[in-house]
C-alpha positions as CSV (number, residue, x, y, z in Angstrom):
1,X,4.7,30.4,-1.4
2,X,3.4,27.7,-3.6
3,X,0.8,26.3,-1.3
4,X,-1.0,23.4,0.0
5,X,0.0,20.9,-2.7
6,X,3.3,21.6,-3.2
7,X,3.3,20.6,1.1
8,X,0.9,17.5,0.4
9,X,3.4,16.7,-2.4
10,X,6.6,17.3,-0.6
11,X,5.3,15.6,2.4
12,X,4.5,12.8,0.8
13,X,7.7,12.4,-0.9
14,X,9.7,12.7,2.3
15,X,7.6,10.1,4.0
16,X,8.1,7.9,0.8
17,X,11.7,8.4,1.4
18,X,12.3,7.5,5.1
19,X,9.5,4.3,4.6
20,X,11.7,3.1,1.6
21,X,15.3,4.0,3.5
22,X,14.1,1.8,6.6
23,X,12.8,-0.8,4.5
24,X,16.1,-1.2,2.3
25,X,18.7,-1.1,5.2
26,X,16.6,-3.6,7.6
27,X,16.8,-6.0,3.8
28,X,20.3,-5.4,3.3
29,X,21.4,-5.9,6.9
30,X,18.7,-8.8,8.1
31,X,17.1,-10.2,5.0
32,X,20.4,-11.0,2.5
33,X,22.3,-12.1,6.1
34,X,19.4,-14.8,6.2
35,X,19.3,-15.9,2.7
36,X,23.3,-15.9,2.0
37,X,23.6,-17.8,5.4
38,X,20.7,-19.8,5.1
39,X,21.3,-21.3,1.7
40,X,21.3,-25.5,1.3
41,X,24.3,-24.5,-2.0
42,X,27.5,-24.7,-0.6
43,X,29.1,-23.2,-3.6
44,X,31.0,-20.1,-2.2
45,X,32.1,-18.2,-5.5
46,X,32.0,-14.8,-6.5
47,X,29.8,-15.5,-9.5
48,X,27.7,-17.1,-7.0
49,X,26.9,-14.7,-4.5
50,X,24.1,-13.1,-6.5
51,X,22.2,-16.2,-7.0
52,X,22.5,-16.8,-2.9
53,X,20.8,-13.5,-2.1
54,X,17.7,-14.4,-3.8
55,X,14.8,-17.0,-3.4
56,X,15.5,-18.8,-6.8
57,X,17.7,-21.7,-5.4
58,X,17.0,-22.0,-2.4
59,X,15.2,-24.8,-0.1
60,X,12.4,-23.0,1.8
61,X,13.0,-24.3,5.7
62,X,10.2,-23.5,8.6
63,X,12.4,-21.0,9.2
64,X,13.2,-19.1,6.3
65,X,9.6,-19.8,5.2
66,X,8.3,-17.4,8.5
67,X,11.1,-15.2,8.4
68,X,9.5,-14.1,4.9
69,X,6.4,-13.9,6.1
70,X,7.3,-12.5,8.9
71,X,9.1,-9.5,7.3
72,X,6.3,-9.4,4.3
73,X,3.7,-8.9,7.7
74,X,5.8,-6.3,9.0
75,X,7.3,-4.1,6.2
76,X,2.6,-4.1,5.2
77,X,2.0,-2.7,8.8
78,X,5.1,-0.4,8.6
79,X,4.3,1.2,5.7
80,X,-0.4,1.0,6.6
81,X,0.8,2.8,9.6
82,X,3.1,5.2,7.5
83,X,0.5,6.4,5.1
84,X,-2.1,6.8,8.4
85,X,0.3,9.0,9.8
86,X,0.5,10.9,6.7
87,X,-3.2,10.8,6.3
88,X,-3.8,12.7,9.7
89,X,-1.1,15.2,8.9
90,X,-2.3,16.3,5.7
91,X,-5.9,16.4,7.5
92,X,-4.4,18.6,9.8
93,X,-2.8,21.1,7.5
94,X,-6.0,21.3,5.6
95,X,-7.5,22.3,9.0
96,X,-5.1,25.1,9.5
97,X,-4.7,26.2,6.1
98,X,-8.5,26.5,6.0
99,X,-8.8,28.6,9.3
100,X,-5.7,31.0,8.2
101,X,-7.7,32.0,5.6
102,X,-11.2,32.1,6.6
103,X,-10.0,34.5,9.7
104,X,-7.9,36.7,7.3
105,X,-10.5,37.0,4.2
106,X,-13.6,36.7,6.0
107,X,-14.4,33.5,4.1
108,X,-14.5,36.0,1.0
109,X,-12.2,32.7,-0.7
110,X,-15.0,30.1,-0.2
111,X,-17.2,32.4,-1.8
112,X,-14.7,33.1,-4.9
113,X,-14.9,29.1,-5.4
114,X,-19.0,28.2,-5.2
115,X,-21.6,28.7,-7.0
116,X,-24.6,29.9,-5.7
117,X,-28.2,29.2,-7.6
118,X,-31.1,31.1,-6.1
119,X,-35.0,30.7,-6.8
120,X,-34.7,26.7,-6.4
121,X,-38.1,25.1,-4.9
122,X,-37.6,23.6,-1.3
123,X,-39.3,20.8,-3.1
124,X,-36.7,20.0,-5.4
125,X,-34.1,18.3,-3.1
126,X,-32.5,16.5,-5.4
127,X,-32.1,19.0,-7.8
128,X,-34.0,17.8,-11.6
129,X,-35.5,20.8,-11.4
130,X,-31.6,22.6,-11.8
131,X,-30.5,19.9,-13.7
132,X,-33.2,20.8,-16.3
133,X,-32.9,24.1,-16.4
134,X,-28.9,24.0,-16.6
135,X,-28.9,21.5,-19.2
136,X,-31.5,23.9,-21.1
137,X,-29.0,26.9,-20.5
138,X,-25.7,24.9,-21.4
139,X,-27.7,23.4,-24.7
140,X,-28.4,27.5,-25.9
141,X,-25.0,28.4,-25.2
142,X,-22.8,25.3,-26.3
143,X,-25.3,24.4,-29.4
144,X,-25.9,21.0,-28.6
């Protein structure tokens, strides 16, 4: 019952959600493997295992080098295609929420929400002419 925003919102979040989740438990399973594995210290201390999940001291190889990229490359597409997806869903509940209410209310709604100026010139396309005479009214009424 709260409507179309409260959706787009919730939506949104959810899809936030499931891109984040993939993204953290393919870094912690693939990513951290690579960079405790991969690293040139061969210091194998507790204290140490932070430092050997990070980039700081390590000796970028060809390999680890593309794997980076690789998964800087993929986690981008992952998440452009994400927010497409999302895109066209929201689209499409726009869609429907506009034609559940234009068939129930007779598009009385659309009506509620625009304003409708009468006795403008076909000339005046661009509209100076309302302009003028809106800025007139709003200076009478506002005092400025």
């Amino acid at each position: 019952h709260c409507g179309i925003d409260a959706f787009v919102f919730l939506l949104f979040e959810r899809t936030a959600f499931k891109l984040f989740g993939i993204m953290a438990i393919f870094s912690i399973c693939v990513s951290i493997p690579v960079n405790v594995f991969l690293s040139s210290d061969s210091d194998w201390t507790l204290e140490n295992m932070f430092v050997r999940t990070t980039l700081n001291n390590k000796t970028m190889t060809g390999f680890t080098s593309w794997f980076h990229v690789g998964l800087l490359v993929g986690f981008s597409l992952y998440t452009f295609r994400t927010i497409f997806r999302l895109k066209e869903m929201i689209k499409k509940e726009y869609a429907r929420e506009f034609l559940e209410r234009s068939s129930k209310h007779n598009k009385e709604w659309l009506k509620a929400h625009t304003v409708h100026i009468i006795g403008v010139p076909q000339s005046d396309r661009k509209g100076l002419m309302s302009t003028k005479y809106l800025n007139t009214f709003l200076k009478q009424v506002c005092g400025k």
